[in-house]
C-alpha positions as MATLAB code, in Angstrom:
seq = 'XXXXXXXXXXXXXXXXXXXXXXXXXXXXXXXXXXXXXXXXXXXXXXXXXXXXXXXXXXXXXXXXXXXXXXXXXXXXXXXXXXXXXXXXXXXXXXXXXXXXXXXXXXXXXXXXXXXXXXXXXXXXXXXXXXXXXXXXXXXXXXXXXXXXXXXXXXXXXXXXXXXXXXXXXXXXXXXXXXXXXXXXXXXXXXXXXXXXXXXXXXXXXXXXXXXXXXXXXXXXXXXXXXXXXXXXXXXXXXXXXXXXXXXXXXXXXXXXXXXXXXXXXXXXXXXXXXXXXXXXX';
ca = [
       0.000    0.000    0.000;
       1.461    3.599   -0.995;
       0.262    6.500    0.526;
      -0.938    4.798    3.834;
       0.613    8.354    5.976;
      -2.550    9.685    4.062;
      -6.032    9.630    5.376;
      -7.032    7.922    1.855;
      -4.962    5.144    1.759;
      -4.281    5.349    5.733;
      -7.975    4.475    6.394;
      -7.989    1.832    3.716;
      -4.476   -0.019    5.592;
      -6.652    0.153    8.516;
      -9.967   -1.411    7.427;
      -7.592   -4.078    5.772;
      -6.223   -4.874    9.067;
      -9.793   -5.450   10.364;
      -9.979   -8.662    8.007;
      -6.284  -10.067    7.288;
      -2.811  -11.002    9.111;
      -0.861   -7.660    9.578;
       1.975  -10.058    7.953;
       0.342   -9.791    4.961;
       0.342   -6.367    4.194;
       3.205   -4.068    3.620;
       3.084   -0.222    3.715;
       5.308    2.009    1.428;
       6.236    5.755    2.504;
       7.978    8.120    1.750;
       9.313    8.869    5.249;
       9.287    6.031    6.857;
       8.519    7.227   10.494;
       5.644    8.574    9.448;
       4.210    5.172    9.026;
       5.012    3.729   12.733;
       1.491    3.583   13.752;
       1.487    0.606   10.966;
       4.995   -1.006   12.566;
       3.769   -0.964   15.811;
       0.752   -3.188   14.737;
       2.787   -6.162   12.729;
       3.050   -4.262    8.896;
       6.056   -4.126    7.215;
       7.264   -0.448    6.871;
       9.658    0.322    3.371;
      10.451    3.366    1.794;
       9.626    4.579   -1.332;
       9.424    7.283   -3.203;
       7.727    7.405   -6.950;
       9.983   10.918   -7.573;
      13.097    8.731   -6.759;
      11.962    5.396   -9.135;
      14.882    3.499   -8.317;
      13.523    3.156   -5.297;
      10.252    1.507   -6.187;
      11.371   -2.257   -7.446;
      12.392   -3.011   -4.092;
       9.198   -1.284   -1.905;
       6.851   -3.170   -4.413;
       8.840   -6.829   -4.337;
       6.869   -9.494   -3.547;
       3.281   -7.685   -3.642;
       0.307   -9.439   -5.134;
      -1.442   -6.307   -5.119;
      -0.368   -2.627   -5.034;
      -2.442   -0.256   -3.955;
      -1.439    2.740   -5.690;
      -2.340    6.019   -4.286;
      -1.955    8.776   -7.265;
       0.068   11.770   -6.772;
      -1.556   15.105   -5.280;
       2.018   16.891   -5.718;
       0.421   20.333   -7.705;
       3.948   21.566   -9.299;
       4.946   17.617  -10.391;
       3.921   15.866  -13.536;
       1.840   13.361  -12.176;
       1.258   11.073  -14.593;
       5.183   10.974  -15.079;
       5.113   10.120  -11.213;
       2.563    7.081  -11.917;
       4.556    5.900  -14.950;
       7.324    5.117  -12.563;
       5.569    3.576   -9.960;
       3.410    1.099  -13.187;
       6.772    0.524  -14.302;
       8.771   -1.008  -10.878;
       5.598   -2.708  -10.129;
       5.993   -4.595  -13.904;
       9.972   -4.272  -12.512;
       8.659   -6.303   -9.420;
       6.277   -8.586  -10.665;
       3.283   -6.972   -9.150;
      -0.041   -9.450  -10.038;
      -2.203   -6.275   -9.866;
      -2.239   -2.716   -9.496;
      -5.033   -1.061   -7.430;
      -5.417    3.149   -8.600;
      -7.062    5.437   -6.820;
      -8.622    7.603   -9.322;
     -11.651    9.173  -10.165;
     -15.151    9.231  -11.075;
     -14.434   11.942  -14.038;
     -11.540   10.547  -15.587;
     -11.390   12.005  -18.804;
      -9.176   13.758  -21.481;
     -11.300   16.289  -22.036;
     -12.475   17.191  -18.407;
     -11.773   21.033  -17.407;
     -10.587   19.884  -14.103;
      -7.124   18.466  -14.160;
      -6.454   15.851  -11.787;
      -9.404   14.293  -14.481;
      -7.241   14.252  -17.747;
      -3.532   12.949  -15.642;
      -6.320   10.327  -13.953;
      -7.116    9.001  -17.556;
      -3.583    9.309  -18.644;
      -2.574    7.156  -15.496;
      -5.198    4.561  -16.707;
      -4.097    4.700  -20.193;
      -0.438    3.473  -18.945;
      -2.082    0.718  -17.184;
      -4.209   -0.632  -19.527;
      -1.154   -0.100  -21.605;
       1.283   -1.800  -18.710;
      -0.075   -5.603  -19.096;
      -0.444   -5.886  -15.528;
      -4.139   -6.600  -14.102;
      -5.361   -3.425  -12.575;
      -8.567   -1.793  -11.126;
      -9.069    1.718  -11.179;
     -11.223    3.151   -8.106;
     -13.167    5.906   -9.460;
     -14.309    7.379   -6.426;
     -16.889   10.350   -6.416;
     -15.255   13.824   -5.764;
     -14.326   13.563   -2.239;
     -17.327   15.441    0.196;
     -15.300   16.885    2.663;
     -14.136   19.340    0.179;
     -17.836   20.391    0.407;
     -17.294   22.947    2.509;
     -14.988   24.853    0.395;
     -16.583   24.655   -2.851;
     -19.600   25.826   -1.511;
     -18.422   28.825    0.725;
     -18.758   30.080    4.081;
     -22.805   29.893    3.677;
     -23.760   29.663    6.971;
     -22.083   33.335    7.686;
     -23.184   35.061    4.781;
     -26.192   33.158    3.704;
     -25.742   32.468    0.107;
     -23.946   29.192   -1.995;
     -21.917   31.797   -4.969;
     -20.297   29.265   -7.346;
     -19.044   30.377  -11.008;
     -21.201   27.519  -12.387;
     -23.208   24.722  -11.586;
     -23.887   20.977  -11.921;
     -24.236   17.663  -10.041;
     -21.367   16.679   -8.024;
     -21.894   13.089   -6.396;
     -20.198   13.826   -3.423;
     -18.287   10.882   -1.953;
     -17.465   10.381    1.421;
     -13.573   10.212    1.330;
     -14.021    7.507    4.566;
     -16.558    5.314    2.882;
     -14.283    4.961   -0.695;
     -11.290    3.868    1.880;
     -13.799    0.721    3.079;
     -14.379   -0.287   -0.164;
     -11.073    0.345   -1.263;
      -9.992   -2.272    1.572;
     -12.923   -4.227    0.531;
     -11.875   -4.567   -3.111;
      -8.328   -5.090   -2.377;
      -9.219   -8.785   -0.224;
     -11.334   -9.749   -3.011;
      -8.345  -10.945   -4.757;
      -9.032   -9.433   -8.284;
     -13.134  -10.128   -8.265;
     -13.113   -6.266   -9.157;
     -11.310   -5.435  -13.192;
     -10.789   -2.276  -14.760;
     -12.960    0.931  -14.262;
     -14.796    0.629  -10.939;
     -17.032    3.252  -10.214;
     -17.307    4.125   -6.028;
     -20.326    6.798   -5.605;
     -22.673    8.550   -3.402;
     -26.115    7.912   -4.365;
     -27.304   11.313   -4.951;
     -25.434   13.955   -7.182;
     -27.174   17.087   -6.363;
     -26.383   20.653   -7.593;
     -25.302   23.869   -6.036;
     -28.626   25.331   -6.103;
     -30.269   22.075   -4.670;
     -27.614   22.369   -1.985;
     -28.974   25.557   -1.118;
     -32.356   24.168   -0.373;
     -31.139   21.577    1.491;
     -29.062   23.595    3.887;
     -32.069   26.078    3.985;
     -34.000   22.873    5.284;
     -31.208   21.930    8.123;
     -30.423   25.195    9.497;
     -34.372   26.440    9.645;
     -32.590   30.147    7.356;
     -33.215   30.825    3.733;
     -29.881   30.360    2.044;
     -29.784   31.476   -1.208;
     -28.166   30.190   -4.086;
     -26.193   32.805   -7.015;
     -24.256   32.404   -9.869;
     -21.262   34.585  -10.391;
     -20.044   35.531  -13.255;
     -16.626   33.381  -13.862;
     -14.699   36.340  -14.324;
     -15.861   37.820  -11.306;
     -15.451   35.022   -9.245;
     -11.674   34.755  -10.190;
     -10.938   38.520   -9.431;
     -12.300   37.676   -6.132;
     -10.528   34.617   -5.392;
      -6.637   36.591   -6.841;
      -8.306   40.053   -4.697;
      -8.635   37.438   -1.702;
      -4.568   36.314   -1.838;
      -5.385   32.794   -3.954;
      -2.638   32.623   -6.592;
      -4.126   32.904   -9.858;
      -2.678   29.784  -11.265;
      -4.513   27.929   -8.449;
      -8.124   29.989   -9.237;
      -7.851   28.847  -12.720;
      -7.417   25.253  -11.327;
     -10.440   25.493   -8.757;
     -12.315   27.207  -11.586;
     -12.259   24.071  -13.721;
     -13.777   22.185  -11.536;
     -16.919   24.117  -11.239;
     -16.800   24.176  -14.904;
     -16.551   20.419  -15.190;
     -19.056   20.061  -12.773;
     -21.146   22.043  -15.165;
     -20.290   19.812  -18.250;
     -21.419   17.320  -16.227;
     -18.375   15.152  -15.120;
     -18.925   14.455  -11.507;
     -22.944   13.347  -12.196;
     -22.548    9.763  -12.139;
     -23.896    7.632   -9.080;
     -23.503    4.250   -8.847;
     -24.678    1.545   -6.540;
     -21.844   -0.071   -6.286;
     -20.361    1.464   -3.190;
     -23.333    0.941   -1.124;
     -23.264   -2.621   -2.189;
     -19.890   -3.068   -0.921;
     -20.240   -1.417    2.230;
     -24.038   -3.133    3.221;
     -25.209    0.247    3.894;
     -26.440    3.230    2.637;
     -23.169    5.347    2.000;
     -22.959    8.902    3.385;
     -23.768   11.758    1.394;
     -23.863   15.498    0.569;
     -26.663   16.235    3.070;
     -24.884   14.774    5.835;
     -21.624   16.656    5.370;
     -23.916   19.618    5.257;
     -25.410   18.349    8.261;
     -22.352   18.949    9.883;
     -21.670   22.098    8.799;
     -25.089   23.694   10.544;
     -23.800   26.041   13.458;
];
């Protein structure tokens, strides 16, 4: 498992200890010490680093599955990142490669971490290793950004609009663990959703209905929005990157649901309007 200092692949370590040998697993870090919660309980700590590949063959020996967080670095090339970790696990003789990536993996998705998520798949479809991609819904605890500080000012202001199927980042470890002691009974795109993919403006209603207030919901012009983010101290490199996702949620990328993660869970997965739950004062 890569990225298991991460509360992705951290929580997914951790449900997999609920249901196998700690012997069985091994955890790859960066820094090492990081991962000592995992020594302490039996795993087998390595380093690795996909920046330094040479290091990979070695962290991956032995694996019959890799769980292979992708890269959030924002100044690396990512997908160069993943094409050295797909090639040490071929290096290694990995028997299959489980991705995290996402629900709107795409070439042609404004959002980015969409098109290097398709390019990653590309190289392992490409790779001849068995793989399974986890395309989990866009992660709901980033909810609260996205959609503003609404409860101070009253209002959801987005640059554009469209259904997101917000994905509890806690429920897509679970099934992450779940699919990984399956053994392989999972191939290729896998889809891990909410159930619901509401809008910004249904959003609005639904807080309006937990916190007893009328919040409203406005569209800003995209322009506008951006001045505001750069007049607010956001570099403007990183507004045009939060802007595309508003704009691919508007195109329609993140309005897939899927009952799959439900399935795998045996419940009824967690969704928008319980993050916003939360978020009521």
């Amino acid at each position: 498992m890569t990225g298991a200092t991460g509360a992705l692949n951290g929580a997914t370590v951790g449900h997999l200890l609920d249901r196998m040998p700690a012997n069985e697993l091994v955890v790859v870090a960066r820094d090492t010490a990081k991962a000592e919660r995992f020594a302490q309980r039996g795993v087998e700590v390595r380093r690795g680093d996909y920046a330094d590949p040479e290091s990979l063959p070695a962290a991956f020996a032995g694996a019959d599955q890799l769980l292979l967080v992708s890269s959030n670095d924002p100044v690396a090339d990512v997908t160069s990142l993943h094409r050295a970790a797909i090639d040490a696990a071929l290096t290694a003789g990995v028997g299959r490669i489980v991705y995290t990536s996402h629900q709107a993996a795409a070439p042609d998705n404004p959002f980015p971490p969409g098109r290097s998520h398709f390019a990653t798949e590309q190289l392992l479809a490409a790779s001849g290793i068995p793989w399974t991609s986890l395309r989990n819904g866009f992660y709901a605890h980033s909810l609260g950004w996205f959609a503003g500080p609404w409860q101070e000012t009253g209002v959801i202001a987005v640059p554009a609009d469209g259904p997101v199927s917000w994905t509890a980042r806690e429920d897509a470890a679970e099934a992450a663990a779940v699919i990984l002691a399956s053994h392989g009974a999972y191939d290729g795109p896998t889809t891990l959703t909410a159930p619901t993919a509401p809008t910004f403006a249904a959003l609005a209603e639904t807080a309006s209905a937990l916190s007893g207030r009328t919040i409203r919901y406005e569209r800003v012009d995209e322009e506008e929005w951006s001045a505001a983010q750069v007049a607010a101290g956001l570099p403007a490199g990183r507004t045009r990157f939060l802007l595309g996702f508003y704009q691919a949620a508007q195109d329609g990328f993140f309005a897939g649901v899927d009952p799959l993660l439900g399935e795998l869970l045996d419940r009824q997965p967690r969704d928008a309007r319980d993050v916003l739950q939360a978020m009521v004062p």
